[in-house]
C-alpha positions in Angstrom: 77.2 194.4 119.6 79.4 192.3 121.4 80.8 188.9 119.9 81.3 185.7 121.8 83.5 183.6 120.3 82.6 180.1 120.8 85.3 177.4 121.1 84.0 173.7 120.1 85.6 170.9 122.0 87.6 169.6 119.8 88.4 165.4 120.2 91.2 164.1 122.5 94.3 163.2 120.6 95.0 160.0 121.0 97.0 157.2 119.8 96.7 155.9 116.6 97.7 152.7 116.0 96.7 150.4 112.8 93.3 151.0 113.4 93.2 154.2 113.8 92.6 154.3 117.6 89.0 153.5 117.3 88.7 150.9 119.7 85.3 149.6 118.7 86.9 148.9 114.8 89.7 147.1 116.6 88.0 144.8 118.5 85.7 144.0 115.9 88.5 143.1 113.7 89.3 141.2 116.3 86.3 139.1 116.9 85.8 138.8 112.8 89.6 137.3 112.9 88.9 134.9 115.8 85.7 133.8 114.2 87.6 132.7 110.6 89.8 130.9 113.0 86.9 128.8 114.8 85.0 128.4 111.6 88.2 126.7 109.8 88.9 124.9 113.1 85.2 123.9 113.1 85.1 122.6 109.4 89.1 120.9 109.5 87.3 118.8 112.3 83.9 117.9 110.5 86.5 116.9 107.3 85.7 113.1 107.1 86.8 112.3 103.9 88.7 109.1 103.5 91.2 109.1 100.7 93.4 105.7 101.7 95.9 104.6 101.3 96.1 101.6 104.0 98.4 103.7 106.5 96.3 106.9 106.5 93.9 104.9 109.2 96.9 105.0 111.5 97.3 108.8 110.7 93.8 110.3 111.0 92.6 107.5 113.0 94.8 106.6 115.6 92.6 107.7 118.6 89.5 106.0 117.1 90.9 102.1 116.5 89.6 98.5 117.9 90.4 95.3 116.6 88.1 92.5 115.7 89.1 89.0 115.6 87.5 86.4 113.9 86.3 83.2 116.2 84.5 80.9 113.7 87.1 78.7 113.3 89.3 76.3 114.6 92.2 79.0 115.0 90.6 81.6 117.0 93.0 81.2 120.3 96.1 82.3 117.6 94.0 85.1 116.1 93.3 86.3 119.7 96.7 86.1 121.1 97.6 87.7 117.6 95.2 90.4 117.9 96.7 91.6 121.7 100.0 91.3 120.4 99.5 93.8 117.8 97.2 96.0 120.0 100.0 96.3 121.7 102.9 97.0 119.6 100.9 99.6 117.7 99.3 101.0 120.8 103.1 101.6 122.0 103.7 103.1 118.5 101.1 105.2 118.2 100.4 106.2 122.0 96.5 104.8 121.9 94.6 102.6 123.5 93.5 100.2 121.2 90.4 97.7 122.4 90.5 94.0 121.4 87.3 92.4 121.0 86.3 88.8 119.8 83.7 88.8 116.5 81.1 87.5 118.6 81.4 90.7 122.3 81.7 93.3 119.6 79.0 96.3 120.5 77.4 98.0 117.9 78.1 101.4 119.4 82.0 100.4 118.4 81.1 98.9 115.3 79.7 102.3 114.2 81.5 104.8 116.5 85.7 103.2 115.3 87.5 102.5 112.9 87.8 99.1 112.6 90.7 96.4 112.3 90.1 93.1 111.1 91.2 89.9 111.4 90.4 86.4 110.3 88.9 84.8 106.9 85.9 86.7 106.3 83.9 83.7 106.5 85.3 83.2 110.1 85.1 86.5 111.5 80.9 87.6 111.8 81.9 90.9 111.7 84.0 91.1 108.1 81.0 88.6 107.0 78.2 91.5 107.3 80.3 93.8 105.5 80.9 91.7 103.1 78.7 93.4 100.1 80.4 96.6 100.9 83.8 95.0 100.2 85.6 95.7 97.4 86.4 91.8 96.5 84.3 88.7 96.5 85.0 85.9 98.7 84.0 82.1 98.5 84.7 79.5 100.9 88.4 80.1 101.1 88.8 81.4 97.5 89.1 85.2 97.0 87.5 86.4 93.7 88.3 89.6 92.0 85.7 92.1 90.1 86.3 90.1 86.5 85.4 86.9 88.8 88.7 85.3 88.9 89.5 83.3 91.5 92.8 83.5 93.5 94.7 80.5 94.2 95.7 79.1 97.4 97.6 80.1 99.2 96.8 83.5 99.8 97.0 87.0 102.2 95.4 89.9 101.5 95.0 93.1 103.1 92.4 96.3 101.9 90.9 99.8 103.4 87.8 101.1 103.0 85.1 103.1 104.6 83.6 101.3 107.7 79.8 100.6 105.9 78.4 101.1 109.7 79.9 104.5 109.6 81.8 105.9 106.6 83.1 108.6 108.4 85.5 105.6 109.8 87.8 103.3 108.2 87.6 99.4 107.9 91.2 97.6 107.6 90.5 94.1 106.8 93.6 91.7 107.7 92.5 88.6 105.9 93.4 85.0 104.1 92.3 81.5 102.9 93.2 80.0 106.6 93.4 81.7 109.5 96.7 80.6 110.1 98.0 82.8 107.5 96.8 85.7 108.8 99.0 85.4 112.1 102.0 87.4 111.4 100.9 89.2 108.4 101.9 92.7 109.8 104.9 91.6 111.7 108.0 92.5 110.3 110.4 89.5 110.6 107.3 87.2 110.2 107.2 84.3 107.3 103.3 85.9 106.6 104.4 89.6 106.7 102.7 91.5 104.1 104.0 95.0 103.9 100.5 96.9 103.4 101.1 101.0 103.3 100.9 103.5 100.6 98.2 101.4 98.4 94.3 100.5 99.3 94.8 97.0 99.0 97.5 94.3 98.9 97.4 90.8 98.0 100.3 88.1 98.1 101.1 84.7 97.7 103.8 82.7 100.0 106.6 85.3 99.6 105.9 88.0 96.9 103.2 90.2 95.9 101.0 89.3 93.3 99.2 92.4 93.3 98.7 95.6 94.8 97.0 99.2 94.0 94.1 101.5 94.6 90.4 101.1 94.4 88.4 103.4 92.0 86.8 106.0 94.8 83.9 107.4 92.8 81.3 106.6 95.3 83.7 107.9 98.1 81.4 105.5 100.5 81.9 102.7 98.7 85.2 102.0 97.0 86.0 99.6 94.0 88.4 97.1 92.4 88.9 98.2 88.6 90.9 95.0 86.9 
């Protein structure tokens, strides 16, 4: 009886790299890798929190700004021209656009859609006024009260940062004081109302010095608060 040896084909020798040389492992260690990149992408950009202090709006928020001016009272041509000035400065600084709107031409769309500057006594600027149960202090004609209800002197400046209350994905930055005049100059370095706002949630001073400063208690992290 006669044998036939039979011969299998035996597999082309290829190249093995770090895979192996299976090419269908490769690229799907590829694709997997690719994916863990979008999906860290993806959830860096839906990362909303707000943490403060008052200079991390110009950090994660620079693209998103417009400034509000308050008009209700008799200095609203000096917070306007204010306003622009600064618009422009920081706009230079931070290479943004930033929109300048009165209190009173503000859409709704960039009340909820930016993160918001403000300027003006709350009492003269509609805008800070509607927020003003969100905010962090109490205000009162032209007195500022704190959260054990004392009531701040005049003269006084005050600046604070907290999550817009139309959209807390956004910051608000309120720029405010007893008289509007006060707040003209407040973050203008050189200026006899410069405040220097920047690595604390709020700020509040009196002619030249501080009288207090610090951070607001961040439980709620929609709604921040002043611990005395």
């Amino acid at each position: 009886m006669r044998r036939t040896d039979r011969r299998e084909d035996s597999p082309a020798q290829g190249k093995r790299g770090l895979f192996g040389g299976n090419v269908s492992v490769r690229y799907g260690l590829l694709t997997v890798l690719f994916c863990v990149v979008i999906v860290q992408f993806y959830y860096r950009a839906l990362d909303v929190s707000l943490d403060g202090p008052i200079d991390d709006i110009f950090r994660k928020k620079a693209a998103a700004l417009a400034i509000v001016y308050g008009t209700g009272g008799d200095s609203g041509k000096q917070l306007a021209d204010y306003a622009h000035k600064v618009s422009e400065l920081l706009g230079r600084k931070l290479s943004a656009v930033i929109p300048v709107y009165p209190d009173t031409a503000v859409a709704e769309k960039t009340l909820r859609e930016r993160s918001l500057i403000l300027y003006g006594p709350v009492g003269e600027n509609s805008v800070a006024d509607r927020m003003r149960d969100s905010f962090p202090f109490s205000f009162s004609g032209s007195g500022l009260i704190s959260a054990s209800g004392t009531i701040t002197p005049r003269p006084w400046r005050l600046i604070f940062i907290v999550p817009n209350p139309f959209n807390t994905s956004q910051y608000v930055l309120v720029y405010t004081a007893a008289e509007a005049q006060d707040v003209v100059g407040i973050n203008l370095l050189g200026h006899p109302n410069f405040t220097r706002g920047d690595t604390s949630d709020y700020v509040l001073a009196s002619g030249s010095g501080i009288v207090r400063k610090g951070f607001f208690d961040k439980e709620d992290n929609t709604r921040w608060r002043l611990v005395d």
